[in-house]
C-alpha positions as CSV (number, residue, x, y, z in Angstrom):
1,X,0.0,0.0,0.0
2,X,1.0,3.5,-1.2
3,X,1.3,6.8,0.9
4,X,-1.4,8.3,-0.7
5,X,-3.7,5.1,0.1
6,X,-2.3,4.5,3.9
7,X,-3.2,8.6,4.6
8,X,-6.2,8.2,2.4
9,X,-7.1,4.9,5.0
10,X,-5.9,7.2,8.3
11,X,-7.8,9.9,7.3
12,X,-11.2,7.9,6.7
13,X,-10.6,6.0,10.2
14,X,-10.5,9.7,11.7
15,X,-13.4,10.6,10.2
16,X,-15.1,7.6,11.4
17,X,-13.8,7.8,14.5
18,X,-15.1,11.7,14.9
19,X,-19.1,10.4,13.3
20,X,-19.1,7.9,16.4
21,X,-18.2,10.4,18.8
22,X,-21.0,12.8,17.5
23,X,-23.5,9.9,17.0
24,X,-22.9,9.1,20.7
25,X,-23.0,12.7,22.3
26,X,-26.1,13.8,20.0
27,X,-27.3,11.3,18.2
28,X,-27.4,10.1,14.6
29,X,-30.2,12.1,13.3
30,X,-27.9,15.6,14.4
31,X,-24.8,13.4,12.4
32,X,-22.7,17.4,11.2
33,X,-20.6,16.2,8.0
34,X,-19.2,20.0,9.1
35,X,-18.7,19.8,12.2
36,X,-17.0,16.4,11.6
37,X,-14.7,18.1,9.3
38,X,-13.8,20.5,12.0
39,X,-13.0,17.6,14.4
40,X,-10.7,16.2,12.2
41,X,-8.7,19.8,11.1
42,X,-10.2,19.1,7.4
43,X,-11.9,22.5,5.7
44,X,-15.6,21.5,5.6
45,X,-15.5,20.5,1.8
46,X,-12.5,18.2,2.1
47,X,-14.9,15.5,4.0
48,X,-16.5,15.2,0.6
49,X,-13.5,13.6,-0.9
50,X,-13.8,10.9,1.6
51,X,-17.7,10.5,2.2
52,X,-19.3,12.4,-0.7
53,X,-22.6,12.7,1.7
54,X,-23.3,12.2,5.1
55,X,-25.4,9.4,4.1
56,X,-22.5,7.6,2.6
57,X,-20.7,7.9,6.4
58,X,-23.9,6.7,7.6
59,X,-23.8,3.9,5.6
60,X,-19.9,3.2,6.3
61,X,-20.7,3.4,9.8
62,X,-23.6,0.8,9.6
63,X,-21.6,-1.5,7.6
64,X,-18.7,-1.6,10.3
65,X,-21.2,-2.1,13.2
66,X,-22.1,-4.9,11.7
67,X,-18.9,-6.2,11.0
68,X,-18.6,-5.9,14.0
69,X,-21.2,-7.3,16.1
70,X,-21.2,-10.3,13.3
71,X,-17.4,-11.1,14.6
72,X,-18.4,-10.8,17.7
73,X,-21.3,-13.8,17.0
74,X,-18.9,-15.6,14.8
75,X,-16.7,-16.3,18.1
76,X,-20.1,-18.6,19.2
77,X,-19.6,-22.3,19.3
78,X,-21.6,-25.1,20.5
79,X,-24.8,-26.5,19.8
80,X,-28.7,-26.0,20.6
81,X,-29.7,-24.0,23.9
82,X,-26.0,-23.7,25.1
83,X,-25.5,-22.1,21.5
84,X,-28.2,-20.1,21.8
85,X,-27.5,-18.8,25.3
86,X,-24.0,-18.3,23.9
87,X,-25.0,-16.2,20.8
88,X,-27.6,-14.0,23.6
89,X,-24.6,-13.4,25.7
90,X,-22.4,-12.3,22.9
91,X,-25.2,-9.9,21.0
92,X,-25.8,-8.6,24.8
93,X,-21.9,-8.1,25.4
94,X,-21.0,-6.5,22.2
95,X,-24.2,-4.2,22.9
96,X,-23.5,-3.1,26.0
97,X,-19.9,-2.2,24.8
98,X,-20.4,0.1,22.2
99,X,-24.5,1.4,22.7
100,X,-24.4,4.0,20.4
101,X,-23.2,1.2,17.7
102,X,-26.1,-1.0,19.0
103,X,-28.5,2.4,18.4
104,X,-27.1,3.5,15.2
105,X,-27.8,-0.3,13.7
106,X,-31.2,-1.1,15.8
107,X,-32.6,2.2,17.5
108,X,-34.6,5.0,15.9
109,X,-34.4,5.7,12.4
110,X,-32.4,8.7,11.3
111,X,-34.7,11.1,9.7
112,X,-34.0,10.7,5.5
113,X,-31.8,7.7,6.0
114,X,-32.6,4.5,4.3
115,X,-29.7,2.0,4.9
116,X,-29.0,0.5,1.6
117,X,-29.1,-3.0,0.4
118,X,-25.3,-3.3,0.6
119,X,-26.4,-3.9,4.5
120,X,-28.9,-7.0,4.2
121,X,-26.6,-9.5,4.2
122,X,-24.4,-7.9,6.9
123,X,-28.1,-7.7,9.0
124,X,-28.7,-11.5,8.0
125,X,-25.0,-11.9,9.5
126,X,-26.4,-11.1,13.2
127,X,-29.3,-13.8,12.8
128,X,-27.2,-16.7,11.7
129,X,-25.9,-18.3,15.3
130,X,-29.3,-17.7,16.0
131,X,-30.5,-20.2,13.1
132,X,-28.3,-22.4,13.8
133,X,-28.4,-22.8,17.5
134,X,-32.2,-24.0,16.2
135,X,-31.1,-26.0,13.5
136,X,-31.9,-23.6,10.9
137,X,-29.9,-23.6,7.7
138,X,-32.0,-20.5,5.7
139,X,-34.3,-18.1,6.2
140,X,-36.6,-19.5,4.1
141,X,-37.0,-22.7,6.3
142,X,-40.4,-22.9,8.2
143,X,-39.5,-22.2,12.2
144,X,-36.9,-19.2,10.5
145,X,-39.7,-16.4,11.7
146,X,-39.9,-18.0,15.5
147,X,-36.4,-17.1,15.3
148,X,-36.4,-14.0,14.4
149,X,-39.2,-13.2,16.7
150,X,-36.8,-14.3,19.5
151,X,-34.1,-12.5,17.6
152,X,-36.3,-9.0,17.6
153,X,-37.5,-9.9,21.5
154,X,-33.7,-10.1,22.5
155,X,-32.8,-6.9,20.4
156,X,-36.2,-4.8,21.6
157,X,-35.1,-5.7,25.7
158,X,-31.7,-3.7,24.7
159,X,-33.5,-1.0,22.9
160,X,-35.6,-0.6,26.1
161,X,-32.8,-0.9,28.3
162,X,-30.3,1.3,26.8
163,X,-33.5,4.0,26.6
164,X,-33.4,4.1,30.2
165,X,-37.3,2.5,30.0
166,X,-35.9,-0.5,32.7
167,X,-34.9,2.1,35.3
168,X,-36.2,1.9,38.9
169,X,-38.4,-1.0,37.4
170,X,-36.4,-4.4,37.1
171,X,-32.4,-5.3,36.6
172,X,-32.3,-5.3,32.7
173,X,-29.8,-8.3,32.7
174,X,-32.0,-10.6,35.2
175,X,-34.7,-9.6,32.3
176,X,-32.3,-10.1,29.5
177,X,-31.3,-13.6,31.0
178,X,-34.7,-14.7,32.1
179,X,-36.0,-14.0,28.6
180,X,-32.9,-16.2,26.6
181,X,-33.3,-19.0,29.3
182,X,-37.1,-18.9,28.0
183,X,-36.2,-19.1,24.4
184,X,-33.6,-21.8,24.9
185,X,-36.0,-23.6,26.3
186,X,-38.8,-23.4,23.6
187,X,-35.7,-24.7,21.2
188,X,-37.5,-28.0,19.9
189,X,-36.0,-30.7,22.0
190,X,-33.6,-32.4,20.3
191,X,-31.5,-29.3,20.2
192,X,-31.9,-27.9,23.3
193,X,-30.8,-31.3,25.1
């Protein structure tokens, strides 16, 4: 790799690196491809040249968040309920570790942002421990929505957690776990043996 490409590559990662500390202090939907630019000591145009619009930072940002979160659930071994404790722990870990990533990919929608299909298959990436711990190879197989059901359940109690919604009312990881334990055991049996 070049010069040009290594400060090209340094220069995105600041950028990048700026956009999360923005999306966590005020949110995605107030995302300032300016004042981004001013965090990094580029003039306000030059972040073009990188991003050419905030919705193409967005979009990077997304994409990495799930690369992320999928490595995380990569790391997830094992078979039936232990698998699908496993994969519960790891989405709740990773979650809990970088929120505002967890918000940018599952919480409100940024007003006029429509994540691309470049994403899908990064999405579908999250789901597939999931699958398998149930003994699901695609999507398309017939118990694939009970999983995603319990998939959206597990993803909803963060939302509702990180939004404060638990406070004063119950421990959010006694929930959390009370809710996987459930789910592993509605696994049909001869997984979750």
């Amino acid at each position: 790799m070049g010069v040009r490409e290594e400060n090209r590559e340094r220069v995105e990662a600041a950028i990048r690196a700026a956009a999360r500390e923005q999306i966590r202090t005020v949110g995605g939907g107030a995302l300032s491809m300016r004042a981004i630019a001013r965090d990094v000591g580029l003039v306000s145009s030059a972040i073009y040249r990188y991003f050419p619009t905030r919705e193409a930072l967005l979009t990077a940002l997304i994409i990495e968040s799930y690369g992320s979160l999928g490595d995380a659930l990569e790391t997830v071994r094992g078979e039936g309920a232990d698998r699908w404790r496993d994969a519960a722990v790891a989405l709740r870990g990773w979650a809990t570790e970088r929120p505002h990533e967890f918000q940018l990919i599952y919480g409100t929608p940024i007003p006029g942002y429509a994540a691309p299909p470049e994403t899908i298959p990064l999405a579908g990436r999250v789901a597939e421990p999931f699958f398998a711990a149930a003994g699901i190879e695609t999507a398309d197989q017939p118990d694939a929505a009970g999983v995603l059901a319990a998939l959206a359940e597990l993803i909803g109690l963060l939302t509702l957690e990180f939004g404060g919604h638990f406070a004063g009312v119950t421990d959010p990881a006694e929930l959390y776990a009370y809710a996987v334990e459930r789910q592993a055991g509605e696994l049909p049996r001869e997984l979750s043996a």
